[in-house]
C-alpha positions as CSV (number, residue, x, y, z in Angstrom):
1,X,-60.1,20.5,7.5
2,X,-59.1,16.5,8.7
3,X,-62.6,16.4,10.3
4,X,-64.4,18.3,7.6
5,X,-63.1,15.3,5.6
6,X,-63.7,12.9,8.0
7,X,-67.7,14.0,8.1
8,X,-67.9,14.0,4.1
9,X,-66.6,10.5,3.8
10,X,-68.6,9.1,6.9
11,X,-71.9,11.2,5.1
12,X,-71.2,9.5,1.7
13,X,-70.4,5.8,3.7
14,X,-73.8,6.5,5.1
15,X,-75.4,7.1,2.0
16,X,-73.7,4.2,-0.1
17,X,-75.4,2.0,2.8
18,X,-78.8,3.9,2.7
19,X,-79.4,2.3,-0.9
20,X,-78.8,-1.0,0.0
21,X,-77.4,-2.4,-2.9
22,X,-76.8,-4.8,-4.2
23,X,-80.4,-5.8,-5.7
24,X,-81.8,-9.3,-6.2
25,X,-85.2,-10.9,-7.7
26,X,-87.6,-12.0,-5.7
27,X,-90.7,-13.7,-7.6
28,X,-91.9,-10.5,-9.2
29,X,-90.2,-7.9,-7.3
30,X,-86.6,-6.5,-7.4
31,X,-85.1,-5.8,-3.7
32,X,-82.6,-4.8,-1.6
33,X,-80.3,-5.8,0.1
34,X,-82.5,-5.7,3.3
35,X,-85.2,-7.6,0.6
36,X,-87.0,-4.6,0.5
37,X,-88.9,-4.3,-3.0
38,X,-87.7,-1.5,-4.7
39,X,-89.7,0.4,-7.7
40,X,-87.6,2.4,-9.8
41,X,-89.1,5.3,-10.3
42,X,-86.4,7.5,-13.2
43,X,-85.3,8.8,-16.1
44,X,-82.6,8.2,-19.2
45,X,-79.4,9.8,-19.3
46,X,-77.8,9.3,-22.9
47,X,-74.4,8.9,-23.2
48,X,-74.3,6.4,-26.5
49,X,-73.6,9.5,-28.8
50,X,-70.4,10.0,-30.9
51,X,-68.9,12.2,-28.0
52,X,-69.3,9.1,-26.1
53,X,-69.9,10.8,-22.8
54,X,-73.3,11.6,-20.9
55,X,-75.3,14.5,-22.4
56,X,-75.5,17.7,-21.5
57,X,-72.3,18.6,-19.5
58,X,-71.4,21.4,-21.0
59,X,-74.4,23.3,-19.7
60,X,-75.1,21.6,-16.1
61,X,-72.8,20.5,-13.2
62,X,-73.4,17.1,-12.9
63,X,-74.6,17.5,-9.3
64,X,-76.9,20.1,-10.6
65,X,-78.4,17.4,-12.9
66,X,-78.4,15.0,-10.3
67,X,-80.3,17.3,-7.8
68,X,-82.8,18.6,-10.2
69,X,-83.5,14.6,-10.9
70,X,-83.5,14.1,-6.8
71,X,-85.9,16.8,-6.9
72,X,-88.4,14.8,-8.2
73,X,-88.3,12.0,-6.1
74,X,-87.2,10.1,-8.6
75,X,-84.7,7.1,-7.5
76,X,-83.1,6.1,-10.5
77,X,-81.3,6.8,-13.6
78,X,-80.5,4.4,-17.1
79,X,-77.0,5.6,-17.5
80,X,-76.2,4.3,-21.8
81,X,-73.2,3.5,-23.2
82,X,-72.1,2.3,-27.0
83,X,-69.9,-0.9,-27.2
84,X,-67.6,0.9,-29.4
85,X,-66.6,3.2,-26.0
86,X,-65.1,-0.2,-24.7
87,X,-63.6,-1.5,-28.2
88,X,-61.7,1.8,-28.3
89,X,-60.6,0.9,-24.8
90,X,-59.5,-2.2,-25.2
91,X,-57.9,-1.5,-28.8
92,X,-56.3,1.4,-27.9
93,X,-54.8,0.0,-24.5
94,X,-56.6,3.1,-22.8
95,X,-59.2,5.4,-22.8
96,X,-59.9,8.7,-25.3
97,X,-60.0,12.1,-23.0
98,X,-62.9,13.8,-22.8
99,X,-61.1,16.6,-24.7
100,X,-60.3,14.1,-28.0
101,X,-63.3,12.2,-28.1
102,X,-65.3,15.7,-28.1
103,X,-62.6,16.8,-31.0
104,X,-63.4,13.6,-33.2
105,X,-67.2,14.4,-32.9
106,X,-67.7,17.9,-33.0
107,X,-64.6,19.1,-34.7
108,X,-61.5,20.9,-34.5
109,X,-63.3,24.3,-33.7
110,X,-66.8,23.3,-32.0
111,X,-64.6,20.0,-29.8
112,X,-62.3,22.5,-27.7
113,X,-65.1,25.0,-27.4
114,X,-67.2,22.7,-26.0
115,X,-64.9,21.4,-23.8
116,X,-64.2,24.9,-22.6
117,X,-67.6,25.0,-21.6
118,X,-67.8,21.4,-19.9
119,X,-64.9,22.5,-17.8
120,X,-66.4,25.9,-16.8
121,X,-69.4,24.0,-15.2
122,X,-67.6,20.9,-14.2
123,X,-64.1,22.0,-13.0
124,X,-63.4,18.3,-11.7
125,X,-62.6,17.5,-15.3
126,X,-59.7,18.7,-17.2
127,X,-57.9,18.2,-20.5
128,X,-56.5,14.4,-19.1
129,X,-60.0,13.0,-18.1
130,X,-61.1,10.1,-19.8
131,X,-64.7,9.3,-20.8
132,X,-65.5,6.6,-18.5
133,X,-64.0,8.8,-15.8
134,X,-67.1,11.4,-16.6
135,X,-69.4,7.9,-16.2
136,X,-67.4,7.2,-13.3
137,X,-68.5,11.1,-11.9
138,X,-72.3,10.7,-12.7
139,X,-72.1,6.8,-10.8
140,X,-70.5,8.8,-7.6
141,X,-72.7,11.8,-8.0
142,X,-75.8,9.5,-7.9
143,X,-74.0,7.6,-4.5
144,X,-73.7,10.8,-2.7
145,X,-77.4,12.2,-3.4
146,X,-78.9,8.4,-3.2
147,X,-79.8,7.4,-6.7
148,X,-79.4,4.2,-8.3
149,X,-77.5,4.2,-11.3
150,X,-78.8,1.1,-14.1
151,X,-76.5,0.7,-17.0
152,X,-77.6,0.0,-20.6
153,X,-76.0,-0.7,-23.6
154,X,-77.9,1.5,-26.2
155,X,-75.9,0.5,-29.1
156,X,-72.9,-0.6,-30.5
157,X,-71.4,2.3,-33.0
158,X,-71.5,5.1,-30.9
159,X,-74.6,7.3,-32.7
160,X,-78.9,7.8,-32.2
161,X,-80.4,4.9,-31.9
162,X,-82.1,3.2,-33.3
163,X,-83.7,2.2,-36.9
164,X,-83.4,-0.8,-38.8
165,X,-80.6,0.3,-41.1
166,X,-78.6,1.9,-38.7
167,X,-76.0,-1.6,-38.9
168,X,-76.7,-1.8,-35.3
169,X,-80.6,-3.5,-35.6
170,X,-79.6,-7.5,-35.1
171,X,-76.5,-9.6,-33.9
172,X,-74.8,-10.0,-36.4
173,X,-75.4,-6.5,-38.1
174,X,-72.6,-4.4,-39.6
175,X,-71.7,-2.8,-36.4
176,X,-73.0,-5.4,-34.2
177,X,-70.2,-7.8,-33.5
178,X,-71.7,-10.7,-31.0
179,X,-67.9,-10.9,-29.6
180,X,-67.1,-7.5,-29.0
181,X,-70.9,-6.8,-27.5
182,X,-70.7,-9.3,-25.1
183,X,-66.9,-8.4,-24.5
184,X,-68.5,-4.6,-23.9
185,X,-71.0,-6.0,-21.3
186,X,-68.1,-7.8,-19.3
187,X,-65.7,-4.9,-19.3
188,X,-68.8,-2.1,-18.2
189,X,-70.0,-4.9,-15.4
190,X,-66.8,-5.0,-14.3
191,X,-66.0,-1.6,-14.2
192,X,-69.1,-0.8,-12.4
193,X,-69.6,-3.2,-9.6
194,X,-66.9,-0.2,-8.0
195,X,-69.6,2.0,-8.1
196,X,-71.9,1.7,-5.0
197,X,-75.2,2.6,-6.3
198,X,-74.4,0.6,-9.1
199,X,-77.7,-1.9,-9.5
200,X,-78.0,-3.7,-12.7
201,X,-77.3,-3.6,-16.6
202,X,-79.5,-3.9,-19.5
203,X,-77.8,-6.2,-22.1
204,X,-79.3,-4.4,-25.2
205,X,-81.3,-1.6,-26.7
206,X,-84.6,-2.1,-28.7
207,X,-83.4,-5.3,-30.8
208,X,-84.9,-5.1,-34.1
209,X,-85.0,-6.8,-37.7
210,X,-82.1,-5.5,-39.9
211,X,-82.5,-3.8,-42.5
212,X,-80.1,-6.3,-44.6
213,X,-80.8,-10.6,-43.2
214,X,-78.3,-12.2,-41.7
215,X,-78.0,-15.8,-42.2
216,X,-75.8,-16.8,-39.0
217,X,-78.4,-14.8,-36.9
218,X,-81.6,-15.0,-38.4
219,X,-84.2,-12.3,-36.8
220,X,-86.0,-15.2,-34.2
221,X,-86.7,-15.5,-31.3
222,X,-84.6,-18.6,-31.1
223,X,-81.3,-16.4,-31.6
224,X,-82.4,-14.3,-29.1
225,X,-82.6,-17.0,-26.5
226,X,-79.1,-18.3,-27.7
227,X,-77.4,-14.8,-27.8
228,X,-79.1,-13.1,-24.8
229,X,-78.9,-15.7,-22.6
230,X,-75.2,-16.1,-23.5
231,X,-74.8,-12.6,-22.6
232,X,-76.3,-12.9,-19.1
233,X,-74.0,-15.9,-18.5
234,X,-71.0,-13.2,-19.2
235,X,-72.2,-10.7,-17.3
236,X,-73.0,-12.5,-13.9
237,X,-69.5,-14.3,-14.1
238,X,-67.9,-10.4,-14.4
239,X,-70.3,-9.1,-11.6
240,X,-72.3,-11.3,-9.8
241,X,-74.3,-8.6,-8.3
242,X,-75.8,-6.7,-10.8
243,X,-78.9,-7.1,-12.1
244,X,-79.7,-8.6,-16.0
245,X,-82.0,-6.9,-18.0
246,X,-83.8,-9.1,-20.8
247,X,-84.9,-6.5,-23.3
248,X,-87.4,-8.3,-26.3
249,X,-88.0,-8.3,-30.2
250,X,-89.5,-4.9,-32.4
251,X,-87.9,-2.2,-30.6
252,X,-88.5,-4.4,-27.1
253,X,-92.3,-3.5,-27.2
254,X,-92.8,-7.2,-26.9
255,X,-91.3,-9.8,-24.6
256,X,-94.9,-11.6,-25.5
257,X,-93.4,-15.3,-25.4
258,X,-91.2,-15.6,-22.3
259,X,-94.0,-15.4,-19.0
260,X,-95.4,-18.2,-20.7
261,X,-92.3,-20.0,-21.2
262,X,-94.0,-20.3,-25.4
263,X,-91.6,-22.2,-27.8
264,X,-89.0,-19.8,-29.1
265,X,-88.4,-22.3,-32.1
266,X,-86.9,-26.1,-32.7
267,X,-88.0,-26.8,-29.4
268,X,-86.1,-23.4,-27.1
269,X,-88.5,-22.5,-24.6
270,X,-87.3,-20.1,-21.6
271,X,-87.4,-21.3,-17.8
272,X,-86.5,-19.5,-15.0
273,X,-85.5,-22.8,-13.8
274,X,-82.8,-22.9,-15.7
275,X,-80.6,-20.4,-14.1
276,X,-78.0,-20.6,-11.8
277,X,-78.9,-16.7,-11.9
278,X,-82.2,-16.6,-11.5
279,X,-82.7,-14.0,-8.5
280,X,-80.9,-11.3,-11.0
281,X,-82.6,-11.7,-14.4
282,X,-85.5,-9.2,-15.2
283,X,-87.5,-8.1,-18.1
284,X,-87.7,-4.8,-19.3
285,X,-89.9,-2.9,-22.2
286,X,-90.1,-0.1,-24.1
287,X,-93.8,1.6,-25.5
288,X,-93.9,4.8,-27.7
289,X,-97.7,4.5,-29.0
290,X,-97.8,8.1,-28.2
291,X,-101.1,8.4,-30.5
292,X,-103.4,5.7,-28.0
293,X,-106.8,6.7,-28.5
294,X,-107.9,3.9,-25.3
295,X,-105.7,3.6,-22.2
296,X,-107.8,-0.1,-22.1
297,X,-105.8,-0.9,-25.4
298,X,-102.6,0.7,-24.6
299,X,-102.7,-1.1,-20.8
300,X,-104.1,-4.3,-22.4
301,X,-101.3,-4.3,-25.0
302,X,-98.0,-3.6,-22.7
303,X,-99.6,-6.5,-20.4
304,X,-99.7,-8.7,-23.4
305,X,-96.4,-8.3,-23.9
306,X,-94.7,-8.6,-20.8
307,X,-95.5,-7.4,-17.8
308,X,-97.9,-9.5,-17.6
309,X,-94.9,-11.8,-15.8
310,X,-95.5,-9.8,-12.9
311,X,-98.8,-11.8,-12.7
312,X,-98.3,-14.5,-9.9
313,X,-102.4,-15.2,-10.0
314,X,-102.2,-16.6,-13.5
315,X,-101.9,-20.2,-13.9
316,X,-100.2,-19.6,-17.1
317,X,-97.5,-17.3,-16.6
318,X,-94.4,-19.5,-15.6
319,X,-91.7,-17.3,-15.2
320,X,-92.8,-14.8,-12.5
321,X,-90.3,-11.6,-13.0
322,X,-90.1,-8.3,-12.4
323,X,-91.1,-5.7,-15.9
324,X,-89.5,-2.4,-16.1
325,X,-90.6,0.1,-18.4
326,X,-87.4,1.3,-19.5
327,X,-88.7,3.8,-21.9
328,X,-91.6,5.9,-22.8
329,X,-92.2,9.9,-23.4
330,X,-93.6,11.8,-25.5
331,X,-93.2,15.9,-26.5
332,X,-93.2,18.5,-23.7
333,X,-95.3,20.4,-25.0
334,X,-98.2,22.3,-23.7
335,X,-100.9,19.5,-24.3
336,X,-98.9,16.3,-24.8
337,X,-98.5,15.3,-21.1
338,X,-102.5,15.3,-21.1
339,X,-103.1,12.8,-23.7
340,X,-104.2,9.3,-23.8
341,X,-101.3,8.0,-23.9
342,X,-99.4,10.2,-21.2
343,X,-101.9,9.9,-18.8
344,X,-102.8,6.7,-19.2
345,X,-98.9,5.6,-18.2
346,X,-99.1,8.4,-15.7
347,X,-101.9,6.1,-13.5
348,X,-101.5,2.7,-15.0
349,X,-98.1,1.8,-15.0
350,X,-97.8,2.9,-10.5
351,X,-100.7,1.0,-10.1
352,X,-99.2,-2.0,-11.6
353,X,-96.1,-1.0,-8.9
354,X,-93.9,-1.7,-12.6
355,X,-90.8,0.2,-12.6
356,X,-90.2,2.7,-15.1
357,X,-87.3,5.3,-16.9
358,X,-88.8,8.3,-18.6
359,X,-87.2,9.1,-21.9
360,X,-85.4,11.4,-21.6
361,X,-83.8,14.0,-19.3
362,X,-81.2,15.5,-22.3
363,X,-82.4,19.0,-23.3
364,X,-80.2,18.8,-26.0
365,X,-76.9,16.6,-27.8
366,X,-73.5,17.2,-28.3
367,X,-74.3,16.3,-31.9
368,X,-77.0,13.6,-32.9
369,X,-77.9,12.7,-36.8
370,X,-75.3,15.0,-37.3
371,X,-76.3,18.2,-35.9
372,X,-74.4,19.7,-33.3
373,X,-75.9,21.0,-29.8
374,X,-79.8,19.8,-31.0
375,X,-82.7,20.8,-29.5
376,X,-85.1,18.0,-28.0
377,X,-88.8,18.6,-27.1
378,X,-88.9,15.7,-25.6
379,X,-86.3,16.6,-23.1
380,X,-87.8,17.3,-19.5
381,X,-85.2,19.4,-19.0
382,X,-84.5,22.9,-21.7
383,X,-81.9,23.1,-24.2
384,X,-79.5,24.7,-21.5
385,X,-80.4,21.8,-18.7
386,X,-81.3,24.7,-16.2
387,X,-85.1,24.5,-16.1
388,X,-87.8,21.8,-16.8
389,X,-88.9,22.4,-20.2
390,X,-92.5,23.0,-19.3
391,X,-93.1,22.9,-15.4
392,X,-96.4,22.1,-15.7
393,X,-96.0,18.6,-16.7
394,X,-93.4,18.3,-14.5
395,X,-95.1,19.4,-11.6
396,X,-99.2,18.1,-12.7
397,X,-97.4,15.3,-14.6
398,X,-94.7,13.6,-14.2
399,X,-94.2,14.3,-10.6
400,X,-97.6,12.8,-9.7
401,X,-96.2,9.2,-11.4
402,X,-93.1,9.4,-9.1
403,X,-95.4,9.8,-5.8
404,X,-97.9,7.2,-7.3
405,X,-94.8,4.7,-7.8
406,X,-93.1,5.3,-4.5
């Protein structure tokens, strides 16, 4: 049994070194530690719900989830978290169990019932495991079968995001303490820089204009330079390693103004230059126009507003970065994955060697917009997280956008 052990922990040492993190910018490409370039080729994992705890446990393993993403190919997964996770943390003086926060969202029936199930496919936890110890099994499940795990914060009151009454929208919003937010960032980049295939953090989810205007933080893209760029400041003093993500304004479908270093406002204009950081700051974007009648327009319009960066030819892009597509998806239906839109993403975005994190892998939710265990179409995998919800644009599909892209 000693050397059985012995040979697991040397096989997970080995593969903690195979993915060569930490990662670091170079010009337009993220790389390795080896300065490699690396293309992340993934898939969202919610975990920003009221449970408070990545989706779908209570009908996978988390290696089986794991696997069936490794299956793919795919190298990467966009792990979110809500701020309020870390307030109750910090508040409290410790973290909720698994068991209690599953109770305060689903219930004193449907809570233990759940749980019941979590633990009849996950034995590892049990009724004292907290919920950033279930983050903390995902981050070590990934190490072991060689995926990268990227951080986001999705939100700040744990809940589905987004829309712009949802007190969550702006800095400044009703749930969107600046302090606490950037508090949450330090404690989760922190926490993580123990996990090995740990790579980077996105600082926030689709910022948006609020519903209700907010003098202090008025929806520009001056506050966003001030507040964001504070952020990163916090999070590379907590963990120097990870990468920033710089997410942009209307749902971060544009980041239009920063590769041209255009004036945010009074004068604010973003340069590269002006970080100590630098090598760790990328850009990421988001695109849903799921009803693109031209790929020409839909290509032309995500280049517009952003990954254009990646351009090192143009004369007029000064801040060469790396763009990741953080989110895009549509239905999985029979006929959805052959639209404009899908397929134009499907060629476009590899050929462009742009990063990218499908949306979504969840099946189904604990709860979301209060309805308990809700089905989602556009889940790759079924409501039970045992099959690909339609195999054929998995396997004609998406799988042909992870061999394109790596």
């Amino acid at each position: 049994m000693k050397l059985r052990g012995a040979l697991l922990a040397s096989t997970q040492i080995l593969l903690a070194n195979a993915l060569n993190t930490p990662f670091s910018v170079s010009g337009r490409w993220i790389v390795d530690s080896t300065n490699s370039s690396i293309t992340y080729a993934g898939v969202n994992w919610p975990g920003a719900g009221e449970a408070m705890i990545p989706e779908g446990l209570q009908y996978a393993s988390i290696e089986s989830t794991v696997s069936k993403i490794k299956s793919l190919g795919m190298n990467t997964i966009r792990l979110t978290f809500p701020i309020q996770l870390v307030d109750e943390i910090i508040d409290n003086s410790e973290d909720t169990t698994i068991y209690d926060s599953l109770v305060n969202a689903l219930g004193s029936d449907n809570g233990p019932a759940v749980f019941e199930q979590i633990v009849s496919v996950n034995p590892q936890i049990t009724d004292t495991t907290t919920r950033l110890e279930a983050y903390d099994m995902v981050a070590e499940e990934c190490n072991k079968q060689g995926i990268y795990v990227h951080l986001d914060n999705h939100i700040s009151q744990a809940m589905w995001c987004c829309a712009a009454d949802d007190g969550n929208a702006w800095f400044g919003d009703t749930y969107f303490d600046v302090d606490k937010w950037k508090r949450g960032l330090e404690y989760m980049a922190q926490h993580a820089s123990s996990w090995p295939a740990f790579t980077g953090i996105g600082l926030r989810n689709e910022l948006r204009e609020p519903a209700a205007e907010n003098p202090e933080y008025p929806y520009t893209w001056e506050t966003w330079y001030t507040e964001m760029t504070s952020a990163a400041e916090t999070v590379h003093a907590a963990n120097p390693d990870a990468l920033i993500f710089l997410s942009g304004l209307n749902y971060d479908t544009t980041l239009s103004p920063i590769p041209t270093a255009e004036d945010l406002g009074a004068g604010t204009k973003f340069y590269l230059s002006d970080f100590e950081f630098a090598n760790k700051l990328v850009l990421e974007i988001h695109n849903y126009d799921t009803g693109a009648t031209s790929c020409d327009d839909l290509s032309g319009g995500l280049w517009n507003n952003g990954i254009r960066a990646q351009d090192t030819s143009d004369p007029d892009v000064v801040n060469v970065m790396p763009v990741v597509l953080t989110e895009f998806g549509f239905a999985q239906d029979d006929s959805t994955w052959q639209s404009v839109y899908a397929t134009c993403l499907r060629e476009w975005i590899p050929e462009q060697q742009t990063g990218w994190m499908v949306w979504t892998i969840s099946g189904s939710y604990y709860i979301r917009e209060g309805s308990q265990d809700l089905d989602d179409d556009w889940g790759i995998l079924d409501h039970t997280w045992s099959e690909w919800r339609n195999s054929e644009a998995i396997e004609q599909g998406l799988q042909k956008m992870v061999d394109a892209s790596l």
